[in-house]
C-alpha positions as CSV (number, residue, x, y, z in Angstrom):
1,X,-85.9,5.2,-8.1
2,X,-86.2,7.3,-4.8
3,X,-84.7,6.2,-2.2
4,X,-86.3,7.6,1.5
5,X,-84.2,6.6,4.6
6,X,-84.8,6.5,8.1
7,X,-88.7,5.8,8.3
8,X,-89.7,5.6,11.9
9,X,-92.7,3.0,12.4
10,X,-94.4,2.5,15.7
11,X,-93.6,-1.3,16.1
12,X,-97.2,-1.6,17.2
13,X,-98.3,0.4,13.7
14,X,-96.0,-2.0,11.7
15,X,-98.0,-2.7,8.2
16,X,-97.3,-1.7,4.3
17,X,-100.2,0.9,4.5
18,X,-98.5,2.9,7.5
19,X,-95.2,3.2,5.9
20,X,-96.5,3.9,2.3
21,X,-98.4,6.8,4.1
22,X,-95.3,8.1,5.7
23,X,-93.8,7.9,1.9
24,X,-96.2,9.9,0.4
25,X,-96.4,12.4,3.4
26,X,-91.8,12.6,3.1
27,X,-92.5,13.3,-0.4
28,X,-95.7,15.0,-0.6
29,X,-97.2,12.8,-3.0
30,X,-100.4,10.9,-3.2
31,X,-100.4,7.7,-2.1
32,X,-101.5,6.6,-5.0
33,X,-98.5,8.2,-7.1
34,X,-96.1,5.3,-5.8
35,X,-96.2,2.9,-8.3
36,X,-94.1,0.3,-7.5
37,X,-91.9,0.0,-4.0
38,X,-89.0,-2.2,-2.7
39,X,-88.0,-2.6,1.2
40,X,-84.2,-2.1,1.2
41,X,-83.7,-2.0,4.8
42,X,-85.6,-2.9,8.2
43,X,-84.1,-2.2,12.0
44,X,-85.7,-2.5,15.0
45,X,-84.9,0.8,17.1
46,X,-85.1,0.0,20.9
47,X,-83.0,2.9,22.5
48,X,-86.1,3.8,24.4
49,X,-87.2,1.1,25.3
50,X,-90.0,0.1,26.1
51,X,-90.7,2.2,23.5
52,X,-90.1,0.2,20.0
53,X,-89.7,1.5,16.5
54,X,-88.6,0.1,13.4
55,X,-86.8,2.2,11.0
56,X,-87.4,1.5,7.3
57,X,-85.4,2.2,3.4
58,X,-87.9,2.2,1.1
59,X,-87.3,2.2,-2.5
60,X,-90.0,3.7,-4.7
61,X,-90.7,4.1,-8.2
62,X,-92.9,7.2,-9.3
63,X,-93.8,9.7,-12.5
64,X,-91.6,12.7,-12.5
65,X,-89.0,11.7,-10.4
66,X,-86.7,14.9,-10.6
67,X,-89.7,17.1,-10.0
68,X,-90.6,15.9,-6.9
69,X,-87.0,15.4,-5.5
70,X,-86.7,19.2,-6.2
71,X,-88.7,20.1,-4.0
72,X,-87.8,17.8,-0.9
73,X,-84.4,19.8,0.9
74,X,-84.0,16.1,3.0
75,X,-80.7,14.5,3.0
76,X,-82.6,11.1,3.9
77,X,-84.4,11.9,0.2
78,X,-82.2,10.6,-2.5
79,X,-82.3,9.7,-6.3
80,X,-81.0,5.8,-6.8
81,X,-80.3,3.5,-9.9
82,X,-81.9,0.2,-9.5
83,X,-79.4,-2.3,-7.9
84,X,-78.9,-5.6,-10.2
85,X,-76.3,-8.1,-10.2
86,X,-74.4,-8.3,-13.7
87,X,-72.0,-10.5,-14.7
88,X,-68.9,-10.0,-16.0
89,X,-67.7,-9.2,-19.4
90,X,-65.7,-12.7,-20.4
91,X,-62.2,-13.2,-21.7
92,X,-61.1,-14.5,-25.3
93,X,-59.6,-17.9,-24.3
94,X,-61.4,-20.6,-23.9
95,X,-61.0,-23.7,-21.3
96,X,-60.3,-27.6,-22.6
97,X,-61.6,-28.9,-19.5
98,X,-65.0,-28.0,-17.0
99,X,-63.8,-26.3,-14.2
100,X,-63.3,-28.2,-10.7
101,X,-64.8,-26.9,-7.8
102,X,-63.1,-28.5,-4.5
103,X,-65.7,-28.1,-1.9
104,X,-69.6,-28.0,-1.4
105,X,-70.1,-25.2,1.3
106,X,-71.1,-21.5,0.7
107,X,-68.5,-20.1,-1.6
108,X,-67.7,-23.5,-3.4
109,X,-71.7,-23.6,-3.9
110,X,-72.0,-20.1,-5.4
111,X,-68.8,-20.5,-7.8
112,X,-70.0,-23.5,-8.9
113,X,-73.8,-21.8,-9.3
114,X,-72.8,-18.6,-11.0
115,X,-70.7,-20.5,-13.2
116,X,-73.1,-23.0,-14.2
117,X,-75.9,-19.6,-14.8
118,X,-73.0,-18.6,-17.5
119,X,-72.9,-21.5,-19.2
120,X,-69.2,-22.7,-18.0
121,X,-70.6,-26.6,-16.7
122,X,-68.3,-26.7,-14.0
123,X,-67.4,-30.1,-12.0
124,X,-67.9,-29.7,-7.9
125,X,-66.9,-32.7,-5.7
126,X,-67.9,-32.8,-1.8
127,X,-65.8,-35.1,0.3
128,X,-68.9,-35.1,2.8
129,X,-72.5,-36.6,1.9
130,X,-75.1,-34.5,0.2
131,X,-77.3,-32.9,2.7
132,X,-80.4,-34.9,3.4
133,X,-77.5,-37.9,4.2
134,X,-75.8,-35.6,6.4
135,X,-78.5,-34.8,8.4
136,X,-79.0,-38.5,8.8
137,X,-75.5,-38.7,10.2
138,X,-75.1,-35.8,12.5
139,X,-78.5,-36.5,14.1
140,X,-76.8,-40.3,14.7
141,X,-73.9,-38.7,16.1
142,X,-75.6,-36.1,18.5
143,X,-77.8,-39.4,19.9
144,X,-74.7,-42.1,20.1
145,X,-71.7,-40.4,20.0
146,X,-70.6,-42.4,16.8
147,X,-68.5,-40.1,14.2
148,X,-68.6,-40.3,10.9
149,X,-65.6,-38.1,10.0
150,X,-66.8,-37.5,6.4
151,X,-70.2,-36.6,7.1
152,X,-70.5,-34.3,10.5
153,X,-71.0,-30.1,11.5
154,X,-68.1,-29.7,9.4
155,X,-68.1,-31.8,6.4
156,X,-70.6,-32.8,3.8
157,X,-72.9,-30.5,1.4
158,X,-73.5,-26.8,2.5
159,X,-70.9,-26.9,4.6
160,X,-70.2,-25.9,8.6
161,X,-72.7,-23.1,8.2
162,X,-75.7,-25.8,7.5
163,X,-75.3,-26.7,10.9
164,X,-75.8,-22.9,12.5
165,X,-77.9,-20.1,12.9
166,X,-77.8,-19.6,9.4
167,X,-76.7,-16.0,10.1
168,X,-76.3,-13.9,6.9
169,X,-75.0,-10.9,8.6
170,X,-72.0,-9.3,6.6
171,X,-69.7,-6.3,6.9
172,X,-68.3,-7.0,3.4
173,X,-69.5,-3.4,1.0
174,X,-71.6,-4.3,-1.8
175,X,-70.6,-2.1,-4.6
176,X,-71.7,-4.8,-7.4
177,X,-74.6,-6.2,-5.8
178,X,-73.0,-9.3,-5.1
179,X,-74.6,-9.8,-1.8
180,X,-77.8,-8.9,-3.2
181,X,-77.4,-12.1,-5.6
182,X,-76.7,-14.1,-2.9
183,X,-79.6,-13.5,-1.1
184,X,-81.8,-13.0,-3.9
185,X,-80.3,-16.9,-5.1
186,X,-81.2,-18.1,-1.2
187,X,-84.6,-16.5,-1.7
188,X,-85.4,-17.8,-5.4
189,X,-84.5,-21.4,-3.5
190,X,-86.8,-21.4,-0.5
191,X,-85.5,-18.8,2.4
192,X,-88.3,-16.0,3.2
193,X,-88.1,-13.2,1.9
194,X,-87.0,-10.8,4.8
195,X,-83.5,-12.1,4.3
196,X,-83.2,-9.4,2.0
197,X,-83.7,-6.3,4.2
198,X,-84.1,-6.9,7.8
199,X,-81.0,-5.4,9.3
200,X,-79.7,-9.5,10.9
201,X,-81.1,-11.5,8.6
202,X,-80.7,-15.2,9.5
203,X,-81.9,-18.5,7.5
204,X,-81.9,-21.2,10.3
205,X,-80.8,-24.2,9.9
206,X,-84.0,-26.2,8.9
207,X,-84.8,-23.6,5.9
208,X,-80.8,-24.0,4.9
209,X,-81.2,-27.3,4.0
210,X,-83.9,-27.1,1.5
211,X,-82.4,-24.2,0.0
212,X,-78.9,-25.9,-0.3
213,X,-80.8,-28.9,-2.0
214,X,-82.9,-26.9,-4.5
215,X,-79.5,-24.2,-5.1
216,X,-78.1,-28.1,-5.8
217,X,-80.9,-29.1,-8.2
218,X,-80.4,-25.7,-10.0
219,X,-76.9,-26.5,-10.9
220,X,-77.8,-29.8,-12.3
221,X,-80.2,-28.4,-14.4
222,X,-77.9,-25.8,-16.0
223,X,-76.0,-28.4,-16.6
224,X,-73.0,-28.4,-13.6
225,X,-72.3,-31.6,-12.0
226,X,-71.7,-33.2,-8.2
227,X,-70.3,-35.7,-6.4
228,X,-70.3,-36.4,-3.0
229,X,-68.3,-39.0,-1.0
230,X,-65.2,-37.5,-3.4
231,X,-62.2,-36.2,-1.4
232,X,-59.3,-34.5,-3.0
233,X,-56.4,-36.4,-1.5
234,X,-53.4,-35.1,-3.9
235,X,-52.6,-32.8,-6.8
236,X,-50.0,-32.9,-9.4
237,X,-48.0,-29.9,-10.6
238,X,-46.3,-29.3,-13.9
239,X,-44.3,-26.6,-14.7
240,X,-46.0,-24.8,-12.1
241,X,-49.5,-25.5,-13.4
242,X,-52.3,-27.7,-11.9
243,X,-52.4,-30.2,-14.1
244,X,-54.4,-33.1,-12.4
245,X,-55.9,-34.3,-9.1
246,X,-56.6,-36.9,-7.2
247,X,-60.3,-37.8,-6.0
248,X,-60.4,-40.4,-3.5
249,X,-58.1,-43.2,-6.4
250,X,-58.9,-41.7,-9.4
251,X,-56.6,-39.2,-11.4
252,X,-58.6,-36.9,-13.3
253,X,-56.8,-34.0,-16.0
254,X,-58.0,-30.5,-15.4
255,X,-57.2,-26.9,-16.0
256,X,-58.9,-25.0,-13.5
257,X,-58.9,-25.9,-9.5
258,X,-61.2,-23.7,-7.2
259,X,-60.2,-24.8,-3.7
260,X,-63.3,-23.9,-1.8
261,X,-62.1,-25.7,1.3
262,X,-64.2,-25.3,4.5
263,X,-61.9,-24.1,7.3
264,X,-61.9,-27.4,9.0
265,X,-60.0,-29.7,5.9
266,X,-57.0,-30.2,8.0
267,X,-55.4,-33.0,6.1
268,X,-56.1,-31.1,2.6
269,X,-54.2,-28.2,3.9
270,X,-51.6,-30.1,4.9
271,X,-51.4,-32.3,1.5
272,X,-51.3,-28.7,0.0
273,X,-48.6,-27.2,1.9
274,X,-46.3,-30.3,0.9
275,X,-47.3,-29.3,-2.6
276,X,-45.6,-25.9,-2.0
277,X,-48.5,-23.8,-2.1
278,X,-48.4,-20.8,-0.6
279,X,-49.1,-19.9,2.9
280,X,-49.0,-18.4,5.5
281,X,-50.3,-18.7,9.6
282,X,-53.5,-16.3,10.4
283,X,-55.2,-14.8,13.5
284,X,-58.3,-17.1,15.0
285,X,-60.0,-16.5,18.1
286,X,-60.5,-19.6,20.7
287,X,-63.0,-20.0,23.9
288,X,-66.1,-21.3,25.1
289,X,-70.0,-21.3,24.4
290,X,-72.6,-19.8,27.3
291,X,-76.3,-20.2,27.5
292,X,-78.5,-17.9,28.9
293,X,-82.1,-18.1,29.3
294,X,-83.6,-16.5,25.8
295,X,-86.1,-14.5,28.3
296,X,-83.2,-12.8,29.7
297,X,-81.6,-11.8,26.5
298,X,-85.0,-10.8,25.6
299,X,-85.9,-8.3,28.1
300,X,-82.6,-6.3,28.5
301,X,-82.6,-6.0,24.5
302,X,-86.4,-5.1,24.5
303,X,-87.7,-3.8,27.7
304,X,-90.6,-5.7,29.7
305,X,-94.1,-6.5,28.2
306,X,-92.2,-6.6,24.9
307,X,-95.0,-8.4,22.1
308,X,-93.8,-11.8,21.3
309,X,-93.8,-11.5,17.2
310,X,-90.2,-10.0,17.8
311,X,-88.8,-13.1,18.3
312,X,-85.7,-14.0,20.0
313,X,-83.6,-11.4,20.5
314,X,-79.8,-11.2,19.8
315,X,-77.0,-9.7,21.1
316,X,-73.0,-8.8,20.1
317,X,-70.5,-8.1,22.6
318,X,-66.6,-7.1,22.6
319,X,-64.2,-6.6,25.3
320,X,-60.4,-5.7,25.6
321,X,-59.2,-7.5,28.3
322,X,-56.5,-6.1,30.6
323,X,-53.9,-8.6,28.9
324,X,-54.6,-6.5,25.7
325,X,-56.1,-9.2,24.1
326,X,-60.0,-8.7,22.4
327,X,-62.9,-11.0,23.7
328,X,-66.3,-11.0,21.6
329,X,-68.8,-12.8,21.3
330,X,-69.3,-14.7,17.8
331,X,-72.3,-16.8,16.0
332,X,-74.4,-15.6,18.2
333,X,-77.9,-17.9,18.7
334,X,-81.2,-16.6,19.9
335,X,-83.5,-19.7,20.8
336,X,-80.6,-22.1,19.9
337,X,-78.7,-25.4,20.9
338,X,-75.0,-25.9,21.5
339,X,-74.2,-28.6,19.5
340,X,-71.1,-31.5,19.3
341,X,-68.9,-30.3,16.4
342,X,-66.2,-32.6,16.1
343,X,-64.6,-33.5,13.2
344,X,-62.1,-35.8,13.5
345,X,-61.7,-39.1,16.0
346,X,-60.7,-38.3,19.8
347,X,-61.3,-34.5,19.5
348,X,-64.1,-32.2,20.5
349,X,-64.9,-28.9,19.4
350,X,-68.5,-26.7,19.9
351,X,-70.7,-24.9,17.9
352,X,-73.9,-22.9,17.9
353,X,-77.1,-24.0,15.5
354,X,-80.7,-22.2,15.6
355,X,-83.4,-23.5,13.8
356,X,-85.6,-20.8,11.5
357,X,-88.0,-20.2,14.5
358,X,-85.3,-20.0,17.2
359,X,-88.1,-21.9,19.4
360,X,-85.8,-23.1,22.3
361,X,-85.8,-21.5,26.0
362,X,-81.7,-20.9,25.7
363,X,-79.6,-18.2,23.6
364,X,-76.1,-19.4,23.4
365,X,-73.5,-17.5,21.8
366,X,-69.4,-18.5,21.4
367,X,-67.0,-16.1,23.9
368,X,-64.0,-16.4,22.2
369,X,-60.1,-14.7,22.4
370,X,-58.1,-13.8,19.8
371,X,-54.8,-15.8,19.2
372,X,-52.4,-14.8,16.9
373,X,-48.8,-17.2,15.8
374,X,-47.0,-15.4,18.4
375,X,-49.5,-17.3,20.5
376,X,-49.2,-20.9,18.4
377,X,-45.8,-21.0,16.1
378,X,-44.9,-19.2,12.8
379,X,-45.3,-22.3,10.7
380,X,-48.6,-22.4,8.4
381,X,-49.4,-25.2,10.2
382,X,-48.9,-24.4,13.8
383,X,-52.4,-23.1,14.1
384,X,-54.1,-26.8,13.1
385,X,-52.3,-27.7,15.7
386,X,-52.8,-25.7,18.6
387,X,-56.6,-26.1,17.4
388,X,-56.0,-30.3,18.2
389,X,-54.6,-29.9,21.5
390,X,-57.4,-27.8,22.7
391,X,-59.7,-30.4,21.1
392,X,-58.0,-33.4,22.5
393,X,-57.6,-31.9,25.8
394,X,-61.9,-31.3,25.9
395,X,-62.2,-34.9,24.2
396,X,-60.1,-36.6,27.0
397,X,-62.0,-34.1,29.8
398,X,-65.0,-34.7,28.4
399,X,-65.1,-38.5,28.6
400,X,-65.6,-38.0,24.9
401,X,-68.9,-35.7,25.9
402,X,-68.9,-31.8,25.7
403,X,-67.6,-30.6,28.9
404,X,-69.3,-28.4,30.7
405,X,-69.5,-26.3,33.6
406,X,-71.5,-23.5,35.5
407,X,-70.0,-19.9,35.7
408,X,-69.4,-20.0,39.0
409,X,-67.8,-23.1,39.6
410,X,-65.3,-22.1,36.2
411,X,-64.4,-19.1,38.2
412,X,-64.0,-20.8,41.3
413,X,-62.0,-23.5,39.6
414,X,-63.9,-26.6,40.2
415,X,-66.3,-28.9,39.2
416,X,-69.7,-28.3,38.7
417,X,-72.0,-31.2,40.1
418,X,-75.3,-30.2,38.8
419,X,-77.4,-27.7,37.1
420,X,-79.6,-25.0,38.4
421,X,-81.6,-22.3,37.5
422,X,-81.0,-23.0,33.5
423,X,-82.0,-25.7,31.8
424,X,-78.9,-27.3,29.6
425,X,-79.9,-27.2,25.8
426,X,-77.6,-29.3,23.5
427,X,-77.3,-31.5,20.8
428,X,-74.9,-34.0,22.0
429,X,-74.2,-35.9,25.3
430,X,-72.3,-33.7,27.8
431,X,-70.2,-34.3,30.7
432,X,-69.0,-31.8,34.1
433,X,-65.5,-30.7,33.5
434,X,-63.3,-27.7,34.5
435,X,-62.8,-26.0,31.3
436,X,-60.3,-24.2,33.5
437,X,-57.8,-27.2,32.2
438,X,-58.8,-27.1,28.5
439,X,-57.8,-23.4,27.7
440,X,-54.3,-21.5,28.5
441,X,-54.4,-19.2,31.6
442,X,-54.4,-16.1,29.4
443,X,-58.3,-17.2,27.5
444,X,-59.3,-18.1,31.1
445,X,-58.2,-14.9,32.4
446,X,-59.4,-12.9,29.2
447,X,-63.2,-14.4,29.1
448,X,-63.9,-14.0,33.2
449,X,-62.9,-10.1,32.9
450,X,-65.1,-10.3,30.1
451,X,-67.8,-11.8,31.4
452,X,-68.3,-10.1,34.1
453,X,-67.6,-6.6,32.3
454,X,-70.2,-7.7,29.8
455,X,-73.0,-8.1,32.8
456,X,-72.7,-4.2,32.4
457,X,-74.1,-4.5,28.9
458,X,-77.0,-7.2,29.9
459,X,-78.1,-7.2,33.1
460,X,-77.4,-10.9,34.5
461,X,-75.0,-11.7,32.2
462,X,-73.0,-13.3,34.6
463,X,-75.1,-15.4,36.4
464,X,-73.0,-17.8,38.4
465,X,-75.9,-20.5,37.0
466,X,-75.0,-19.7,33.4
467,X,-73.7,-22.9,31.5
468,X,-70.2,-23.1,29.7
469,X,-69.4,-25.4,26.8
470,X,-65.9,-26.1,25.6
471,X,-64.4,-25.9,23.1
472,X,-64.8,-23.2,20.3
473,X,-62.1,-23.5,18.3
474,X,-63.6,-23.7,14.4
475,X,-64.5,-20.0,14.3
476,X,-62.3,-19.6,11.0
477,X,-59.3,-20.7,9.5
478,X,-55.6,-20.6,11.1
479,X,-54.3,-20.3,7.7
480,X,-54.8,-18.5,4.7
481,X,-53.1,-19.9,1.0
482,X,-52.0,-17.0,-0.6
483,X,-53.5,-15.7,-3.7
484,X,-53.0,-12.8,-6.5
485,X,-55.1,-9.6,-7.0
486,X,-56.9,-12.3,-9.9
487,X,-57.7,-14.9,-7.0
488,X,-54.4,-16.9,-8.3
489,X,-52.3,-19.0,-6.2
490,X,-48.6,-19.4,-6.7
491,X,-50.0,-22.5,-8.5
492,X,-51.6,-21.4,-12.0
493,X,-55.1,-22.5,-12.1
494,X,-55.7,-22.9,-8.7
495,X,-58.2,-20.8,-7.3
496,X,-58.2,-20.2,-2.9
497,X,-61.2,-19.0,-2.0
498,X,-63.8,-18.6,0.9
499,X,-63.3,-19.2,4.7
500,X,-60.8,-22.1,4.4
501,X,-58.6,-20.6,2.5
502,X,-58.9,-17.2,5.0
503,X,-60.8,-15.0,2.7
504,X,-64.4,-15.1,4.6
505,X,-65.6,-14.8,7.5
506,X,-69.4,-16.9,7.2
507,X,-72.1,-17.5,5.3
508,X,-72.6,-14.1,2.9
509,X,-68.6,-13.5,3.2
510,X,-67.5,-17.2,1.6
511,X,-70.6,-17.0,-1.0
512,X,-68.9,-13.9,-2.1
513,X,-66.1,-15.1,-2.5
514,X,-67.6,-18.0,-4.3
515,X,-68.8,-15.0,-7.0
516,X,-65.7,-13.5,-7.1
517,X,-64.0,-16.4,-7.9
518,X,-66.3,-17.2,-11.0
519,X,-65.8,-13.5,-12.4
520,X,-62.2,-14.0,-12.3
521,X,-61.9,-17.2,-13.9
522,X,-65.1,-16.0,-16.7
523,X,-62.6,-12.4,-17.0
524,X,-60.0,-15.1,-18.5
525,X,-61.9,-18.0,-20.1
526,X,-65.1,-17.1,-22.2
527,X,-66.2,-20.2,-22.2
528,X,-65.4,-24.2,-22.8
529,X,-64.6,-25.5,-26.2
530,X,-67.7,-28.2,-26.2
C-alpha cells in the first residue's frame, strides 16, 4: 500500500473524486491506476479561518508500487503494510472452567468478545440491567428523581460511557492494531463508518446502544454467555488462587477472574481490598460542568458564515493555575445535555451525554482539577471517599437536584436566582446552589483563574451568564489494583483491567484493555477442555 499524507481539501471541494485527483496528481499516476483506496485519517484544518480545509491519509493500492514510489522525493509519500488485527499465538495449558468476566462496560465487553471470536466461551456477569432496561431506568430517574442504584449513568450493560458523548478519542499508540479492531468491531455492529478516520471520532449515545446490543448478540452467538442483575459480592482465595466467587448468593468454582470493574463499583473495591488485593490510591481530577451556547463554540472554532454540515464543534482546554495545580477540560460535549449521574442514594455527581447528531443549542464540557492523595489520604480507599463527601455535600445543596449556578454569581459567591441569556439543558431536575460550598477553596480558586484565562482561547468563554453544574467527580478511578507485566494481580487468576481498575482512561482506552486482557490470558491457556 501507499500511504500519501497531508492532502489538503477545500472544505467546500470535499468529495472522493477531488481527493482521488489530488492522489493521482502526488503520485503522478492516472486516476484510473488506483485500484483500491482506504481513508486512514480526516482533520478539519481551521487555522485560517474562515478559510476551511480538511486534511486527508489516504491509503491506496496500485500496480508497481516500488516504481512509482521511486520517483516521488515526498516525505508525506510512503510505502505501508496493510494494518490487520491478529491474534495471538495461544499457550499449551488448557482451562477447566469458562472464563469469568466481572463487568459489562467497554473493556469487560471486548475481553469477553475477543475471547468468545477465539473460541474460549467465556462467562460475563453485569450487576446493572442489559441496556434497553437501563435506558428504561435512567430516563425514569432523570423525570422523578427515583434511583435505581443498580441500573443508572454508571451501572448496567455498556457501562458509564453509554450514557456520554460516546467519544472514541484515544492517545493510547496502536502498534497491533488494537484500536483499529475496536472500531472496526463498533462499525461491523452499527456505528458509521467515519469512526474509523475522522481525527474525533464520537458514537453518541443513541448509536451506542444498538451497537452494545448487537456486540451483545455477537457474543451469544459464538457461544459466550451473560447475565445481568448478577453482582460479584465476595471472592474466595486459596493458596493464593481465585478459586470461587460469589454472584449475588450463589457460589460458583472458577479459574480465571477478569475484573472489568467500571470506576464507580465502590463497594466491590472495597470487598476487594479486605481480600488483600493489591492497591494502591491514584490521581483523579474533580470540578464542575459549564454550558455554553453551541453557536458560540461554533464560531470561535470556525469563523462566521461557517456551512452547517460541520456540525457542532468541540473544543479542549488546559490551564496551570497559579496554585500549581492543572485545570482541563474533559468529556467535552458539542450539542449536548448535562445529565444527573448518581450512583448511589443521597449523593449527586454530573456527567456530560451527546446524542449522535449533537442536536441541542448547549455544548457543555466538565472543568475539572487534578487531586492527588496528598490532597485526600494515602489509604487505597481515601479517594472513594473524598469522591462521597463532594457528592453528599451537592446532594444535601442540591435539595437532591443538580445544583447549579451562573458564573458570575459563583464568582461573586452567591446564589443565582434565575437564568439569562442561556437556556439550561439537562437531564435531571436542578436546583440554585453555590457550588462555592461543594468544592475546597483550592478547585474554586483553580477553575475561576481558569476560566477566565480560557476566555483568551474562546472569545466569551466567561460569560458571567454561563451555567455551572456540580459535581464532576467520576472522571476515573481513585484507585488502581495492582497488576503484573501479564495483567496478573497479586491474586493468581485474577485479571484488573480497564478504567476501574486505573488502566484506561474512556471508551477506546478500557476496550483496549479489554483486548489485552484476552491475549494474556489466550498466551497462557489455548483453550478449554470441553
Amino acid at each position: 500500500m501507499i500511504r500519501i499524507r497531508q492532502i489538503k481539501i477545500d472544505i467546500n471541494r470535499d468529495n472522493i473524486d477531488n481527493i482521488l485527483n489530488n492522489v493521482s496528481k502526488r503520485l503522478r499516476i492516472n486516476r484510473e491506476d488506483i485500484i483500491e483506496y482506504n481513508i486512514k485519517d480526516k482533520s478539519l484544518d481551521a487555522r485560517r479561518k474562515p478559510n476551511l480545509y480538511f486534511i486527508y491519509t489516504i491509503d491506496i493500492k496500485v500496480d508497481n508500487e516500488d516504481k512509482i514510489l521511486s520517483t516521488i522525493k515526498d516525505n508525506d509519500v510512503l510505502h505501508v503494510e496493510k494494518e490487520e488485527y491478529k491474534f495471538v499465538t495461544k499457550g499449551n495449558l488448557k482451562l477447566n472452567k469458562r472464563p469469568v468476566i466481572i463487568g459489562a462496560g467497554p473493556a469487560g465487553l471486548f475481553c469477553a468478545y475477543i475471547l468468545a471470536e477465539n473460541g474460549y466461551k467465556p462467562i460475563l456477569y453485569e450487576r446493572g440491567k442489559k441496556v434497553e432496561d437501563r435506558v428504561k431506568d435512567v430516563e425514569e430517574f432523570f423525570n422523578t428523581g427515583v434511583l435505581n442504584v443498580e441500573s443508572n449513568v454508571q451501572f448496567g450493560e455498556g457501562g458509564a460511557g453509554t450514557f456520554s458523548d460516546g467519544k472514541l478519542v484515544s492517545q493510547v499508540k496502536d502498534i497491533n492494531c488494537r484500536k483499529k479492531k475496536v472500531f472496526d468491531t463498533f462499525i461491523e455492529c452499527g456505528a458509521n463508518k467515519e469512526i474509523g478516520y475522522v481525527n474525533k471520532p464520537h458514537i453518541g449515545t443513541d448509536v451506542l446502544r444498538n451497537v452494545i446490543i448487537n456486540m451483545r448478540n455477537k457474543i451469544l452467538s459464538m457461544g459466550g454467555n451473560i447475565y445481568y442483575n448478577s453482582c460479584l459480592t465476595d471472592i474466595e482465595i486459596i493458596n493464593n488462587k481465585i478459586s470461587k466467587i460469589r454472584i449475588n448468593e450463589n457460589w460458583i468454582e472458577i479459574d480465571i477472574l477478569v475484573l472489568a470493574l467500571g470506576h464507580s463499583a465502590r463497594d466491590t473495591f472495597k470487598m476487594l481490598y479486605d481480600k488483600k488485593l493489591n492497591m494502591e490510591p491514584k490521581s483523579f481530577a474533580v470540578g464542575i460542568r459549564i454550558q455554553h451556547p453551541q453557536e458560540l463554540i461554533n464560531i470561535n472554532q470556525y469563523g462566521n458564515n461557517y456551512p452547517e454540515y460541520l456540525g457542532a464543534a468541540s473544543y479542549k482546554l488546559t490551564y496551570k493555575a497559579s496554585n500549581g495545580r492543572g485545570v482541563y477540560s474533559f468529556c467535552m460535549c458539542p450539542g449536548g445535555y448535562v445529565v444527573n449521574a448518581s450512583s448511589e442514594n443521597n449523593m449527586l455527581a454530573v456527567n456530560g451525554m451527546s446524542n449522535n447528531a449533537r442536536e441541542s443549542e448547549n455544548a457543555n464540557s466538565a472543568l475539572i482539577v487534578t487531586v492527588t492523595p496528598k490532597d485526600y489520604g494515602e489509604h487505597p480507599l481515601d479517594g472513594i471517599e473524598y469522591q462521597r463527601n463532594l457528592e453528599r455535600k451537592a446532594y444535601e445543596l442540591g435539595k437532591s437536584k443538580i445544583p447549579v449556578q451562573l458564573y458570575k454569581d459563583y464568582k461573586d459567591n452567591i446564589v443565582s436566582n434565575n437564568f439569562k441569556s442561556i437556556n439550561p439543558i439537562f437531564k435531571g431536575n436542578y436546583e440554585f446552589a453555590n457550588i462555592n460550598e461543594i468544592l475546597p477553596s483550592y478547585i474554586n480558586e483553580s477553575l475561576k483563574e481558569a476560566i477566565e484565562y480560557f476566555s483568551n482561547k474562546i472569545k466569551k468563554y466567561n460569560n458571567d451568564d454561563c451555567i455551572l453544574a456540580a459535581v464532576e467527580s467520576r472522571t476515573s478511578s481513585p484507585i488502581r489494583i495492582i497488576r503484573d507485566e501479564n495483567l496478573i494481580s497479586n491474586v493468581e487468576g485474577i485479571y484488573p483491567i480497564g478504567e476501574g481498575a486505573g488502566y484506561a482512561g474512556g471508551i477506546t482506552s478500557a476496550s483496549i484493555d479489554g483486548i489485552k486482557c484476552a491475549e494474556a490470558i489466550a498466551t497462557i491457556y489455548g483453550g478449554i477442555n470441553e
